[in-house]
OpenMM code with the backbone's topology and positions (N, CA, C; nanometers):
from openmm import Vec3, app, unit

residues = "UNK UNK UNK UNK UNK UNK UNK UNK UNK UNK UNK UNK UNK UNK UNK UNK UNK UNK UNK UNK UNK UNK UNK UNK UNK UNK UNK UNK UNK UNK UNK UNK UNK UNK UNK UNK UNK UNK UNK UNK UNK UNK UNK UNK UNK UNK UNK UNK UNK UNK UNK UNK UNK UNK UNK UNK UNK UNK UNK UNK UNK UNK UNK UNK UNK UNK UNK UNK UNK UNK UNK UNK UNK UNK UNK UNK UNK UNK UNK UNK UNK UNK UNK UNK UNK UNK UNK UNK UNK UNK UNK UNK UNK UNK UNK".split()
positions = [
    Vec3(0.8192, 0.8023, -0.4375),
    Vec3(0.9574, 0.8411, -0.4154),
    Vec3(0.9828, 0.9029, -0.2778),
    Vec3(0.8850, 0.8831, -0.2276),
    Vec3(0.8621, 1.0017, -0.0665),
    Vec3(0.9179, 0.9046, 0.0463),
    Vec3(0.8562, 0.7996, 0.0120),
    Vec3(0.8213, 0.6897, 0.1606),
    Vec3(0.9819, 0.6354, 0.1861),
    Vec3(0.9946, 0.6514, 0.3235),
    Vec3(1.0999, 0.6628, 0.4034),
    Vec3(1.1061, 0.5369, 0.4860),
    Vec3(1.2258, 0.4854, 0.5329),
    Vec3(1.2374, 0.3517, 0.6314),
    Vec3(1.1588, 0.3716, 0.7479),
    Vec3(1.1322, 0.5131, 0.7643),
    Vec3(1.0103, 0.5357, 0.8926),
    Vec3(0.8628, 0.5024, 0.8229),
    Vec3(0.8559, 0.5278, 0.7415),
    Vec3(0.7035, 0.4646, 0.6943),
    Vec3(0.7010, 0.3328, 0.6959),
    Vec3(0.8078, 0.3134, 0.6600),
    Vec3(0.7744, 0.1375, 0.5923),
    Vec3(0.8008, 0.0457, 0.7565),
    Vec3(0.8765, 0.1265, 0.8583),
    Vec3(0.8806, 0.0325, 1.0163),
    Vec3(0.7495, 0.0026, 1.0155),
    Vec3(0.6619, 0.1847, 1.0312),
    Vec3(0.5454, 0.1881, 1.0821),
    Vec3(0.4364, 0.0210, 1.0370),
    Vec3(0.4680, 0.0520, 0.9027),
    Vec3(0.3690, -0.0644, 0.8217),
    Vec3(0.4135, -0.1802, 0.8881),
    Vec3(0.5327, -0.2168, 0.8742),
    Vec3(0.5528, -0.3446, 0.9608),
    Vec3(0.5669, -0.3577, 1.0825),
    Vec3(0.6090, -0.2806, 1.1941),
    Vec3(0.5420, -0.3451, 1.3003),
    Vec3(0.3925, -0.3030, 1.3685),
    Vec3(0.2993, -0.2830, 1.2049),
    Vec3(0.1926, -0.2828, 1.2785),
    Vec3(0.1357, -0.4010, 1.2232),
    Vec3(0.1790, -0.4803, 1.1198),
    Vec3(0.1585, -0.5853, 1.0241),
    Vec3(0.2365, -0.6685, 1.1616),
    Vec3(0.2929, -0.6747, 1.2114),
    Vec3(0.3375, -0.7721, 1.3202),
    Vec3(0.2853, -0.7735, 1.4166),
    Vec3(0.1920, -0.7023, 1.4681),
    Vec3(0.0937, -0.6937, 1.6045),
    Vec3(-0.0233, -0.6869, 1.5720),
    Vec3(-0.0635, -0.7606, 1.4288),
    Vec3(-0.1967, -0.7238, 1.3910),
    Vec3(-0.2153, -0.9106, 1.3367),
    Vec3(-0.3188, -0.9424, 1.3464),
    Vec3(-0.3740, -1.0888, 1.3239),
    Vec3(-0.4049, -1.1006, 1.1589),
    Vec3(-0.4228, -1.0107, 1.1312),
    Vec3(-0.5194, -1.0231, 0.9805),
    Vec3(-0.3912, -1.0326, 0.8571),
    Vec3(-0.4483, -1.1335, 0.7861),
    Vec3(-0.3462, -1.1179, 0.6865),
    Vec3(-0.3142, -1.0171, 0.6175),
    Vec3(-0.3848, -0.8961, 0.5573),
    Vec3(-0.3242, -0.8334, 0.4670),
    Vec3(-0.3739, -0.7265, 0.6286),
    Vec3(-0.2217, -0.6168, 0.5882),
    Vec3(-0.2285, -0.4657, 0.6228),
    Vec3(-0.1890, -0.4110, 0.4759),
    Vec3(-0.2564, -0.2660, 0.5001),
    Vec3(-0.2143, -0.1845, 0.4333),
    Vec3(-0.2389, -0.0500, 0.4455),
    Vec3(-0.1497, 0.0546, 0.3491),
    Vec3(-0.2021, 0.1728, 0.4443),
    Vec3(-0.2916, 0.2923, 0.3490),
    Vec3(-0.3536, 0.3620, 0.4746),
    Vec3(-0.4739, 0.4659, 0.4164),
    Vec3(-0.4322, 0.6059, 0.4859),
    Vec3(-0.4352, 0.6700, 0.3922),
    Vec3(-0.4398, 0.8515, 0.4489),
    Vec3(-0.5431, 0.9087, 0.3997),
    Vec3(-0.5349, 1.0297, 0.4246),
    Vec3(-0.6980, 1.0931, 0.4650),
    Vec3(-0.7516, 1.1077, 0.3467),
    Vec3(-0.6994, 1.0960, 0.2428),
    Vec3(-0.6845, 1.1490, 0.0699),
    Vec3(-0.7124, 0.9492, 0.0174),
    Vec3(-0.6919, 0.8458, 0.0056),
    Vec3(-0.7104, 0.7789, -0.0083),
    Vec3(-0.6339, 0.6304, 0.0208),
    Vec3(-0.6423, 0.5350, 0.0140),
    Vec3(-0.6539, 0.4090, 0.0592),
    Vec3(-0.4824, 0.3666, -0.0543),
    Vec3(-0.3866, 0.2740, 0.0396),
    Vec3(-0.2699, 0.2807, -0.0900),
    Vec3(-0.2150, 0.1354, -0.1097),
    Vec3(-0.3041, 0.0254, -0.1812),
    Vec3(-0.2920, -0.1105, -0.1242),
    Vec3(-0.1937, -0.1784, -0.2061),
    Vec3(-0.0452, -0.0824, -0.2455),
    Vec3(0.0624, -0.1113, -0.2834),
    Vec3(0.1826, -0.1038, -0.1782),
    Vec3(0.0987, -0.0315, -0.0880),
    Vec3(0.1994, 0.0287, 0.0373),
    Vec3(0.1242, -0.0396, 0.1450),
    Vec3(0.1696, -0.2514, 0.1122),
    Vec3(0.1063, -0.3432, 0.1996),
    Vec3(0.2153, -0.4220, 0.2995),
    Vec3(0.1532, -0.4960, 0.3484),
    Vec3(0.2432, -0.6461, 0.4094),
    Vec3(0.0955, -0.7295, 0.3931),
    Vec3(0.1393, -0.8379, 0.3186),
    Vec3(0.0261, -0.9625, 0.2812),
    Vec3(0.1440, -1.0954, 0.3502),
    Vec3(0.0461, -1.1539, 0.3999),
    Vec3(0.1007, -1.2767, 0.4574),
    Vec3(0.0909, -1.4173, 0.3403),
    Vec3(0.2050, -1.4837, 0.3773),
    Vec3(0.2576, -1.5707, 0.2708),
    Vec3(0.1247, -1.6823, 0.2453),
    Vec3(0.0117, -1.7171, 0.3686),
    Vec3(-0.0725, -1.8298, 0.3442),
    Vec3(-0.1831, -1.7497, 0.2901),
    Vec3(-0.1605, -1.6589, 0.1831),
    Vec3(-0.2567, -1.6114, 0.1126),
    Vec3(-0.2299, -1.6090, -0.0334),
    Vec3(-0.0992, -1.6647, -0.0681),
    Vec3(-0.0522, -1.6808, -0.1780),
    Vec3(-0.1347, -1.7991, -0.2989),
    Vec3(-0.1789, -1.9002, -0.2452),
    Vec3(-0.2590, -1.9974, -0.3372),
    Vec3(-0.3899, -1.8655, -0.3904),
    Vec3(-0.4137, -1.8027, -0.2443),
    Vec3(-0.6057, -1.7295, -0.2740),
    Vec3(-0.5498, -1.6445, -0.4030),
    Vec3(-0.4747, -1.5434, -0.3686),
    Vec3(-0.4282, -1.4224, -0.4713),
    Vec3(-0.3735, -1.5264, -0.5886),
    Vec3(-0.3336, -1.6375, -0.6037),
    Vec3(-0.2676, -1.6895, -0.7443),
    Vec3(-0.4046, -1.7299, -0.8449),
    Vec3(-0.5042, -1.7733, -0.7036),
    Vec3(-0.6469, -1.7948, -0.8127),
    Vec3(-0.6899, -1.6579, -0.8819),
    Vec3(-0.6901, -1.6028, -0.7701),
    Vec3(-0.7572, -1.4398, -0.8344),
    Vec3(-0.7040, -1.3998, -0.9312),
    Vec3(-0.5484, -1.3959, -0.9283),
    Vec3(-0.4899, -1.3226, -1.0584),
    Vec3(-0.5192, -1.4145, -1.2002),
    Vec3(-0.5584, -1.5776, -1.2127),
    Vec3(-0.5526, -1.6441, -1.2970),
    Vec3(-0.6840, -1.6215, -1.3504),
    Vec3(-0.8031, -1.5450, -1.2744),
    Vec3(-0.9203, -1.5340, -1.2748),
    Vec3(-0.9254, -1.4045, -1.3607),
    Vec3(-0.8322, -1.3314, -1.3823),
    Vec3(-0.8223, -1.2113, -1.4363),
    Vec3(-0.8663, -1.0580, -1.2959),
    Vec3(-0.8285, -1.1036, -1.2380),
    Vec3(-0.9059, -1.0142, -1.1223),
    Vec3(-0.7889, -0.9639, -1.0311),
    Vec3(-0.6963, -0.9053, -1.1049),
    Vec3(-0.5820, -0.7885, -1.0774),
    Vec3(-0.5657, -0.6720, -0.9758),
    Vec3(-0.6768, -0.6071, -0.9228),
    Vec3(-0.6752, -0.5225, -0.8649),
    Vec3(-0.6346, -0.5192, -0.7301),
    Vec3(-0.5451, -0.4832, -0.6578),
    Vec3(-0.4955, -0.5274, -0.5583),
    Vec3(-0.5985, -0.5134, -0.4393),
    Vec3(-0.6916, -0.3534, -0.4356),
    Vec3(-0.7385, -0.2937, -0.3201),
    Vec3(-0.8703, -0.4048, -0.3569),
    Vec3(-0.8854, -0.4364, -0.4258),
    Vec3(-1.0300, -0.5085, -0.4495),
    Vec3(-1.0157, -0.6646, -0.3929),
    Vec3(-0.9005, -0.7377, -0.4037),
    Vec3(-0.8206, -0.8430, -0.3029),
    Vec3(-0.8244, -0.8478, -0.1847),
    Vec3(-0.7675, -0.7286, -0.1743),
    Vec3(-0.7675, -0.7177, 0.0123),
    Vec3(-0.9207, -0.6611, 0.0526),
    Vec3(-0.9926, -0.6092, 0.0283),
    Vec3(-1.1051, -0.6180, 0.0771),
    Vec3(-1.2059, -0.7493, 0.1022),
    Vec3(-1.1327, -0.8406, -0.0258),
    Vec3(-1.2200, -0.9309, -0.0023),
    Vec3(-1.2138, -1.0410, 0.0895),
    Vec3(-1.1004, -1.0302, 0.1772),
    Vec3(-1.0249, -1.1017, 0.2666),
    Vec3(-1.0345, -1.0017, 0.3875),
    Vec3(-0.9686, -1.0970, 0.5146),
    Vec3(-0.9913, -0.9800, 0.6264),
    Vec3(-0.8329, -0.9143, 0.6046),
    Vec3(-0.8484, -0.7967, 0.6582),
    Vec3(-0.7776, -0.6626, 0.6596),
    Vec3(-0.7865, -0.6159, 0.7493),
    Vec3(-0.6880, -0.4857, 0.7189),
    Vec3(-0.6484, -0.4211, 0.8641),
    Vec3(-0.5751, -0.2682, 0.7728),
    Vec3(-0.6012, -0.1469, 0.8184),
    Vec3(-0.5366, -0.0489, 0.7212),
    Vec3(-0.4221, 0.0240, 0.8357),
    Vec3(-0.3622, 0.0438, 0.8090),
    Vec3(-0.2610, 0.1799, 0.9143),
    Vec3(-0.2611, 0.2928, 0.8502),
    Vec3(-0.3297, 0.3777, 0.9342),
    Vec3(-0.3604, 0.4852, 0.8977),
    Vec3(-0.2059, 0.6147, 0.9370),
    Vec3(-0.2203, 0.6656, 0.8165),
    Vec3(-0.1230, 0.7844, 0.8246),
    Vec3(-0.1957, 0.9422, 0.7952),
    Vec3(-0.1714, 1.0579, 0.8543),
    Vec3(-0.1939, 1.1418, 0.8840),
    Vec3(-0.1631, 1.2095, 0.7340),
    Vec3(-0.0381, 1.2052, 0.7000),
    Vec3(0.0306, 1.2605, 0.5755),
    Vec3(0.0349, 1.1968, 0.4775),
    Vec3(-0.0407, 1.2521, 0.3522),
    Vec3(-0.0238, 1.2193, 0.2078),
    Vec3(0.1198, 1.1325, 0.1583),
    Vec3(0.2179, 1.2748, 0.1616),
    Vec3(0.3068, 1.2954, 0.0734),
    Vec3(0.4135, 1.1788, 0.0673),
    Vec3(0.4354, 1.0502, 0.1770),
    Vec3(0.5287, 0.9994, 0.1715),
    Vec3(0.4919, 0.8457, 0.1103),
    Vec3(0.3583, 0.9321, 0.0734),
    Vec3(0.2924, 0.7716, -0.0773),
    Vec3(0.2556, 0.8624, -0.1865),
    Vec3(0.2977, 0.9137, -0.2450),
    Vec3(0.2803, 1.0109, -0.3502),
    Vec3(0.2800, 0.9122, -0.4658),
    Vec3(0.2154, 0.8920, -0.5224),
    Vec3(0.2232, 0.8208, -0.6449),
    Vec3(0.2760, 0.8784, -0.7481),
    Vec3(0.4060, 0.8052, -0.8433),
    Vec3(0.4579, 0.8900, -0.9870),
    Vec3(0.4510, 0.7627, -1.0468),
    Vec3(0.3386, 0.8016, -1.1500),
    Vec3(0.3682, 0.7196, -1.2964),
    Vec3(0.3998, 0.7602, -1.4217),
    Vec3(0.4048, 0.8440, -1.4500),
    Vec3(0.4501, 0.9089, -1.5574),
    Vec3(0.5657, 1.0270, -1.5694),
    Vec3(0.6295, 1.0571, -1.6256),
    Vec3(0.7625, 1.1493, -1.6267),
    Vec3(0.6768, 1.2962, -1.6133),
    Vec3(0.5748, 1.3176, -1.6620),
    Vec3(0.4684, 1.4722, -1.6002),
    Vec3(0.4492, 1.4325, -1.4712),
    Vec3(0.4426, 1.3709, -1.3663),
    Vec3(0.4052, 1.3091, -1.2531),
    Vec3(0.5392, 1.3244, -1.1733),
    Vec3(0.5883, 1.2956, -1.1916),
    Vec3(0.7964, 1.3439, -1.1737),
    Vec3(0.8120, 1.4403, -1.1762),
    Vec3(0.8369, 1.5475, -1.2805),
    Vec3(0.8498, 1.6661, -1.2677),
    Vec3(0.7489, 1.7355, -1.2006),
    Vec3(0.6432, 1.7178, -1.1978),
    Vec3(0.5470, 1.8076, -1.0865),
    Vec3(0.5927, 1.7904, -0.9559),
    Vec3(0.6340, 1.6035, -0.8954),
    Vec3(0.6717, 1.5649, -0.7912),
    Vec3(0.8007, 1.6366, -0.7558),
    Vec3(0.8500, 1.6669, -0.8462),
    Vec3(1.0542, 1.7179, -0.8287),
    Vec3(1.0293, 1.8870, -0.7915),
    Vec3(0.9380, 1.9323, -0.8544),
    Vec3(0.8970, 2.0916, -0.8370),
    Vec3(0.8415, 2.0975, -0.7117),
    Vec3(0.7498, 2.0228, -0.6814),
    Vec3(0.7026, 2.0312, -0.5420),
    Vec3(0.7614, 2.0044, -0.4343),
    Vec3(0.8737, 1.8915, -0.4741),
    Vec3(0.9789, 1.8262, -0.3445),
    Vec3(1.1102, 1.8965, -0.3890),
    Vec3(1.1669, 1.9791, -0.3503),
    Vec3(1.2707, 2.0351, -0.3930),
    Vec3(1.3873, 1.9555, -0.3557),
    Vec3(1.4274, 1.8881, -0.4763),
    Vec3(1.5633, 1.7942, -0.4190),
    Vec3(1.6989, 1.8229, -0.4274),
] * unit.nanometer
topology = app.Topology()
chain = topology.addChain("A")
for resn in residues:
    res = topology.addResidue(resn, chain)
    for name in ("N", "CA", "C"):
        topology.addAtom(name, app.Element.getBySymbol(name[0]), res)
């Protein structure tokens, strides 16, 4: 709920000056390979994988060449999956 049109430029124009099909980005806390740009001639590879049962996104892009953009700050990939995950996020981000 954090990530801002300034995060998401960053990702893409570094996904535009970068050769490798998949970017994605990593902060110092961990790796976030939902917060990507994957290029379209990788769509047949990922349609086998997923038919293969082999779902995991960060485990995809590793297995292909990559490229990560690194961010300094956690908070504007904060992950919320659950409504306890929300309210901790809403207490901590005062909105």
């Amino acid at each position: 709920p954090a990530i801002t049109s300034r995060e998401i430029g960053i990702i893409v124009d570094f996904a535009e000056n970068n050769v490798m099909p998949v970017v994605y980005v990593e902060t110092k806390s961990q790796e976030h390979p939902l917060c990507s740009v994957v290029r379209s001639n990788l769509i047949e590879k990922m349609e086998k994988t997923l038919i293969e049962g082999k779902n995991a996104a960060l485990n995809f892009f590793k297995s292909v060449e990559h490229s990560t953009v690194y961010f300094n700050d956690d908070r504007p990939f904060t992950n919320v999956n659950t409504p306890e995950d929300l309210r901790l996020w809403e207490t901590e981000n005062v909105i």
